[in-house]
C-alpha positions as CSV (number, residue, x, y, z in Angstrom):
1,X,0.0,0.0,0.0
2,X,1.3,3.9,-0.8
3,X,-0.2,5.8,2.0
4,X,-1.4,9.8,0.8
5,X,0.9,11.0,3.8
6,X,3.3,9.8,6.4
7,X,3.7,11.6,9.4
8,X,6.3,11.0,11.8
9,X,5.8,12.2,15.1
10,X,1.9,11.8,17.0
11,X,2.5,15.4,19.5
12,X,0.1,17.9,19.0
13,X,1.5,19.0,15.6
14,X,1.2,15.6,14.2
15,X,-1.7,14.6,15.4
16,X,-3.7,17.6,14.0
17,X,-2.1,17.2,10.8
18,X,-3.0,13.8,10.6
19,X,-6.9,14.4,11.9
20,X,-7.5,16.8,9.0
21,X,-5.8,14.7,6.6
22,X,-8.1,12.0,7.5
23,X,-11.2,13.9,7.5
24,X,-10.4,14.4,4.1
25,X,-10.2,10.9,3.0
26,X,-6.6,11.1,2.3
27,X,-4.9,7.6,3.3
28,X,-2.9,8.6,6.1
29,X,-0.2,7.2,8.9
30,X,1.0,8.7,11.7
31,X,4.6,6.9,13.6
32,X,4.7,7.7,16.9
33,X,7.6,6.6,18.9
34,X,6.1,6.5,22.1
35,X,3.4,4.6,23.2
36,X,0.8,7.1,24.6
37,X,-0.4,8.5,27.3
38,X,3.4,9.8,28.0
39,X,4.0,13.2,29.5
40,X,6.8,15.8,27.8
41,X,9.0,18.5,29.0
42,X,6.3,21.2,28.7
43,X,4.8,23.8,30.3
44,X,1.4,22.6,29.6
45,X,-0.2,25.8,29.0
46,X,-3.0,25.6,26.4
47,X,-2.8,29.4,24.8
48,X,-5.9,31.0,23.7
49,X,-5.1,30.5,20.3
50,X,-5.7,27.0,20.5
51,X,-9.7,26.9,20.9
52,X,-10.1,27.6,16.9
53,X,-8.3,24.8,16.1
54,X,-9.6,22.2,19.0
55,X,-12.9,23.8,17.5
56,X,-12.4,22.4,14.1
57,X,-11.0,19.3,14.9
58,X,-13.9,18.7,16.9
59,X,-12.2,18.3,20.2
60,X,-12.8,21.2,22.4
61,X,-15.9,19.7,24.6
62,X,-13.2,17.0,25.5
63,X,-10.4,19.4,26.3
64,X,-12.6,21.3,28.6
65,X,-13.8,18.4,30.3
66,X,-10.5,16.7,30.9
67,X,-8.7,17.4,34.2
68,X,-7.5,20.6,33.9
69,X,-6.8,24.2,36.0
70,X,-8.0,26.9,34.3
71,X,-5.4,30.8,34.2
72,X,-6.6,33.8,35.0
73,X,-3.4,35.6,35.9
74,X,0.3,35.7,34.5
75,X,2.6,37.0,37.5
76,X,6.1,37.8,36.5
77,X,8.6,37.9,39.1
78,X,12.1,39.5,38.4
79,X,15.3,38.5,40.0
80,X,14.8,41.0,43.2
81,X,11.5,39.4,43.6
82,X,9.5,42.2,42.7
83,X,6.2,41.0,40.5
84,X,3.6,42.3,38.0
85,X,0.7,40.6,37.6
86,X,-1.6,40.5,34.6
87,X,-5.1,39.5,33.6
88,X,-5.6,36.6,30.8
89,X,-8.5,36.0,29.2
90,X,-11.7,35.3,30.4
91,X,-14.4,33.1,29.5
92,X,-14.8,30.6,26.2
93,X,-11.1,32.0,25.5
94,X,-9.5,31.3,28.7
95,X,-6.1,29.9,28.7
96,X,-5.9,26.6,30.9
97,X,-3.3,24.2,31.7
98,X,-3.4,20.8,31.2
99,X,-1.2,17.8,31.6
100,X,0.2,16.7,28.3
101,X,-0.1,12.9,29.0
102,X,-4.2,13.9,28.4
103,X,-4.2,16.7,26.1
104,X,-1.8,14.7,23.5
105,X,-4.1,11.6,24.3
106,X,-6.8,13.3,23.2
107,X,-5.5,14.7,19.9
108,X,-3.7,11.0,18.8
109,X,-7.4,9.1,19.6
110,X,-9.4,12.3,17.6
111,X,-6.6,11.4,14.7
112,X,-7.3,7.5,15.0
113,X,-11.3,8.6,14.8
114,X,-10.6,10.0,11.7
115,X,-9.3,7.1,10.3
116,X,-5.8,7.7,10.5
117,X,-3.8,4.7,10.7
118,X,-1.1,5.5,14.2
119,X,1.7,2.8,14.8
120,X,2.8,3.7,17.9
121,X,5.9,2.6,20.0
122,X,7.8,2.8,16.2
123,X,11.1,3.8,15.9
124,X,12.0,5.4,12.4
125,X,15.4,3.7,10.9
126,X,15.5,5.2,7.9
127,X,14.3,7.7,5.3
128,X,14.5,8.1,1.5
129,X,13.0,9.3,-2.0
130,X,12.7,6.1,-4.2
131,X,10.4,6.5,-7.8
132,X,8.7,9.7,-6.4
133,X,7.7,8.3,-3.1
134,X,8.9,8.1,0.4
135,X,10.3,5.0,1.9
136,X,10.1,4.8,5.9
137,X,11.9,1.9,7.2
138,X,11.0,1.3,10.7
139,X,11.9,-1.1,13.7
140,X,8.3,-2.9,12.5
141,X,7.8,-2.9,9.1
142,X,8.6,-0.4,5.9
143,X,6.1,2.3,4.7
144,X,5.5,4.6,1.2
145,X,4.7,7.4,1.2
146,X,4.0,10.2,-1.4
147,X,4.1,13.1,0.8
148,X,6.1,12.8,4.1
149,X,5.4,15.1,6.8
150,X,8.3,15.8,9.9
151,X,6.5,16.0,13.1
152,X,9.2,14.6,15.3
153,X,10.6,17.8,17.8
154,X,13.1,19.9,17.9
155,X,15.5,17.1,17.3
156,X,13.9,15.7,14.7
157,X,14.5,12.2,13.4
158,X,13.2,13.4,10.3
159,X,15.6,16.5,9.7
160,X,18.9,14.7,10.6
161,X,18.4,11.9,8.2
162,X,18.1,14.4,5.2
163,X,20.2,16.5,6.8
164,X,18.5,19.5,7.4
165,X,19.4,19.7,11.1
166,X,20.9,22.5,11.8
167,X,24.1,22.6,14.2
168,X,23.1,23.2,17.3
169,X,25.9,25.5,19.8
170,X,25.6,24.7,23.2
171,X,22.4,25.6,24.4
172,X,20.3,25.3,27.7
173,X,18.5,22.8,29.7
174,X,15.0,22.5,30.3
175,X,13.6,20.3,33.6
176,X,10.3,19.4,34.6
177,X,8.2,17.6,36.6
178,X,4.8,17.4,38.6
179,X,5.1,18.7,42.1
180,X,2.1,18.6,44.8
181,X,0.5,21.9,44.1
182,X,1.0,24.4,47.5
183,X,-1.8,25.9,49.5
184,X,-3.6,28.6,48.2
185,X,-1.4,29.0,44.8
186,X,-3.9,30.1,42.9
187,X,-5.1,30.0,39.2
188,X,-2.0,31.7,37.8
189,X,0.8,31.1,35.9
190,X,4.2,32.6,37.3
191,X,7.1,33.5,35.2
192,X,9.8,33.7,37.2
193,X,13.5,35.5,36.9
194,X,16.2,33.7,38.4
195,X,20.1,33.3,38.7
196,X,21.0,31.3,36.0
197,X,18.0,30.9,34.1
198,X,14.3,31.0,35.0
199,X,11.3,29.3,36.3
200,X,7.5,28.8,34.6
201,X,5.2,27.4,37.2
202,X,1.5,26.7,36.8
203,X,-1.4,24.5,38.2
204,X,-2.8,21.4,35.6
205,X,-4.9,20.1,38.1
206,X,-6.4,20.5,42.2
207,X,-3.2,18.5,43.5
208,X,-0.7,19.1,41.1
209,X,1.8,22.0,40.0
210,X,3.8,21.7,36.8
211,X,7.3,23.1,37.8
212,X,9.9,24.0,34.6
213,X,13.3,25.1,35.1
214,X,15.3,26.6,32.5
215,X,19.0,26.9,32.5
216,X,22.7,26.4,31.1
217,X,24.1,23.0,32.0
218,X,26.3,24.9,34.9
219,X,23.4,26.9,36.0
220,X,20.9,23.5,37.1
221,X,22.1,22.3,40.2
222,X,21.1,26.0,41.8
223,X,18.1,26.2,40.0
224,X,17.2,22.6,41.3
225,X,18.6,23.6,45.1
226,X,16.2,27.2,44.7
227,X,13.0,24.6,43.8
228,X,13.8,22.3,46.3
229,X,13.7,25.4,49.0
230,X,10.5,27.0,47.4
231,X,8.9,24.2,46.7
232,X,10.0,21.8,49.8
233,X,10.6,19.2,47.5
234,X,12.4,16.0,48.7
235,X,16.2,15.8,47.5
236,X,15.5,12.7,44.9
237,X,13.0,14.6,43.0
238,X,13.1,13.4,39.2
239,X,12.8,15.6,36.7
240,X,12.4,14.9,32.5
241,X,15.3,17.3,30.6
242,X,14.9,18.2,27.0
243,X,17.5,20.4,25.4
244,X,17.9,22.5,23.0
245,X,15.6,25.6,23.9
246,X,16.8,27.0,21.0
247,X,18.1,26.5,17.2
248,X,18.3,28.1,14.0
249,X,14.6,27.6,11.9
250,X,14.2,25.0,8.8
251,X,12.3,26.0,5.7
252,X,9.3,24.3,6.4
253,X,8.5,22.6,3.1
254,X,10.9,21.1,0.6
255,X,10.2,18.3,-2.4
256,X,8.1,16.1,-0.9
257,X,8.1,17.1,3.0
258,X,7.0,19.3,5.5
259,X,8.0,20.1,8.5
260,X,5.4,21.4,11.5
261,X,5.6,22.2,15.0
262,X,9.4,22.7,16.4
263,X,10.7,20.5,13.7
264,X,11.0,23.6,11.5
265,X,11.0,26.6,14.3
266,X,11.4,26.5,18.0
267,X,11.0,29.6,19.6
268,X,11.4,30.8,23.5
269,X,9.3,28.8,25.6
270,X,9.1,31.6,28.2
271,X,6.0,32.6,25.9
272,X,4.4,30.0,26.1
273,X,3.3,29.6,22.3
274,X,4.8,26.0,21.1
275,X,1.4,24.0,21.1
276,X,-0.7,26.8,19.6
277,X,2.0,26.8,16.3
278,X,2.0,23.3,16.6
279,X,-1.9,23.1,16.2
280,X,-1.7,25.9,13.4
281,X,1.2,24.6,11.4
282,X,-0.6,21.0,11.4
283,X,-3.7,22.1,10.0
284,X,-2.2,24.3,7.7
285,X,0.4,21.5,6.5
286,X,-2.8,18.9,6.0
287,X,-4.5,21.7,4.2
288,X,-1.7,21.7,1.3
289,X,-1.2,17.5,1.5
290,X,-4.8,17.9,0.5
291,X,-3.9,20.4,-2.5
292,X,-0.9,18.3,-3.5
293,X,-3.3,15.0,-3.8
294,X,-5.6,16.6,-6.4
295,X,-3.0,17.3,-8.3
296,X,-1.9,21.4,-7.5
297,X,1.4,22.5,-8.6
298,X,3.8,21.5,-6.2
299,X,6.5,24.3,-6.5
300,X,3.3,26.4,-6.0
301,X,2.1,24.6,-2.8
302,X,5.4,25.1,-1.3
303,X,5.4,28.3,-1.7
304,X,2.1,29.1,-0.7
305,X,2.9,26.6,2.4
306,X,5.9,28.7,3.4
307,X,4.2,32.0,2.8
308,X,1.5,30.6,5.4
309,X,4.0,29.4,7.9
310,X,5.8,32.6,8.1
311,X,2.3,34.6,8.3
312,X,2.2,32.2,11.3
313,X,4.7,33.8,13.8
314,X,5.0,37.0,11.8
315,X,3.0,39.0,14.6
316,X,4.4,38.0,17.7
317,X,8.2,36.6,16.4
318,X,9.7,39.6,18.0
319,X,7.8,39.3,21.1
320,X,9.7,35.7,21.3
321,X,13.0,37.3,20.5
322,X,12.6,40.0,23.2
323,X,11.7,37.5,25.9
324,X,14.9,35.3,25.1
325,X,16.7,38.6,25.6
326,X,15.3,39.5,28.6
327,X,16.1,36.0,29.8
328,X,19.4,35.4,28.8
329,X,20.7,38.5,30.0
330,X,20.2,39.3,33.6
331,X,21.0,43.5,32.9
332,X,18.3,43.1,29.7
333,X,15.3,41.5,32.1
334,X,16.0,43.9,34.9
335,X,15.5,46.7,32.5
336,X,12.7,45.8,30.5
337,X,10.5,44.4,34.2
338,X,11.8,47.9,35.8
339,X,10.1,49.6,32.2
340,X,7.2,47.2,32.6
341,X,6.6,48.2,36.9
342,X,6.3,51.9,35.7
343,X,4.0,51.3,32.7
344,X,1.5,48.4,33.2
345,X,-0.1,48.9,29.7
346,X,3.6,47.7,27.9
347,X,2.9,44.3,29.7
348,X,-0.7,44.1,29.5
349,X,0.3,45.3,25.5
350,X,3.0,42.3,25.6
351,X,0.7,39.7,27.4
352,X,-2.5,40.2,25.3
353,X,-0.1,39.8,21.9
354,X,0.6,36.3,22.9
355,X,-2.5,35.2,24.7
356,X,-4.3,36.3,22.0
């Protein structure tokens, strides 16, 4: 069998590609090398940007009736442990926080209702053009493909093998993990300056707090001792790592491919925005496998595809590049949360263009 589309990764980007490729009767396969539920080094934060998607993929009733916490506030703490708090949105568009183990459940069984085909716990081996069409050799069995699609991460699988992967400098270190959720916390979100790095904390649940920690190799073992003070957690707390934070972009779509979600751009997760781009960049990507199967012009679908994708982060791309400046340089976020204490509209400006 030649499936329509191959998709290698079953996140949220994945996923979504793969539920609107299925709703359109395209023959589609998603390889997921987990086996799911499975929780990932996130700050499970569900941006308001999301809803129109979940809408369309017909999932939102059962993302607002999973366990969740819902945000009403983002407080930002600076280094001197000063803070500014700032309303988020209310209502049908309110940003919530959920654990990823559900949320990505619930996207990967929306694409198997579809009638995408998922092979899950799949390792890819290999990847090549052969008479027009991809071949996928996996640990279980080989797949072809006429339109491949590289969902896979920021280290993507995909990438490397046709060598598209960027070198990557030494970067940071993200940890995470799911602490018990202190007394009267609250339904914020706190973003949090810190020596070294910095700290995203927010509530997914009524026991549970999801703790991140961001931070140059050198810079974790004080960022681990300050969470272990606030947090009184107990000396052999585990956290999951992912790294890098950070990495040139890919052109999203080449002969053949695309890429979605942070296989072609990562940006700053102090914003908070991966899963929304994820979400958008899948439907948009399914949108021109869809074109490329009745038989559009394919140099013109790229283009279009790339013109989309850019569109995508054109509005708040600069908003992501100030926030990595603010938290990679201690002088930078001091200034910019001192300009922010004595003029509350820049953040509520700043906050409202990514919470949007």
């Amino acid at each position: 069998m030649i499936y329509d589309v191959a998709i290698v990764g079953g996140g949220p980007a994945g996923s979504t590609c793969a539920a609107f490729c299925a709703k359109r009767r395209l023959d589609t396969v998603v390889i997921e090398r987990e086996k799911f539920p499975r929780e990932k080094v996130c700050g499970d934060c569900i941006n308001p940007a999301c809803w129109p998607v979940l809408r369309r993929l017909g999932v939102e009733v059962q993302v607002r009736a999973a366990e969740r916490a819902r945000l009403d506030i983002v407080e930002f703490i600076d280094q001197r442990n000063r803070s500014i708090a700032v309303q988020l949105p209310r209502g049908e568009s309110a940003e919530i926080a959920i654990k990823r183990s559900i949320f990505d459940s619930i996207l990967l069984d929306a694409a198997k209702a579809a009638g995408a085909e998922v092979s899950e716990s799949t390792t890819v081996r290999s990847v090549e053009r052969a008479a027009g069409n991809w071949r996928i050799v996996t640990d279980a069995r080989e797949i072809v493909a006429r339109i491949l699609v590289a969902a896979d991460g920021r280290n993507s699988t995909v990438a490397r093998m046709l060598h598209l992967l960027p070198h990557i400098a030494r970067e940071r270190v993200a940890l995470q993990a799911h602490v018990p959720l202190p007394p009267a916390f609250g339904n914020r979100v706190v973003l949090q300056l810190l020596r070294g790095g910095y700290s995203g904390q927010a509530p997914v649940n009524e026991r549970e707090l999801n703790l991140c920690l961001v931070g140059r190799a050198t810079t974790l073992p004080e960022l681990r001792d300050w969470a272990r003070r606030r947090f009184d957690l107990p000396p052999e707390q585990q956290w999951r790592t992912v790294t890098p934070l950070a990495r040139p972009s890919i052109s999203p779509a080449r002969k053949g491919v695309f890429l979605i979600g942070d296989a072609a751009r990562v940006v700053e997760p102090f914003t908070g925005e991966g899963i929304a781009y994820a979400l958008n960049s899948g439907e948009i990507a399914a949108e021109m496998v869809h074109r490329l199967s009745r038989g559009a012009n394919r140099f013109m679908v790229r283009q279009e595809f790339r013109r989309a994708y850019s569109e995508m982060y054109r509005r708040t791309l600069w908003i992501n590049a100030l926030a990595r400046a603010a938290v990679l340089s201690p002088r930078m976020g001091s200034m910019l949360f001192a300009i922010a204490r004595t003029q509350p509209a820049l953040a509520r400006f700043l906050t409202r263009k990514i919470a949007h």
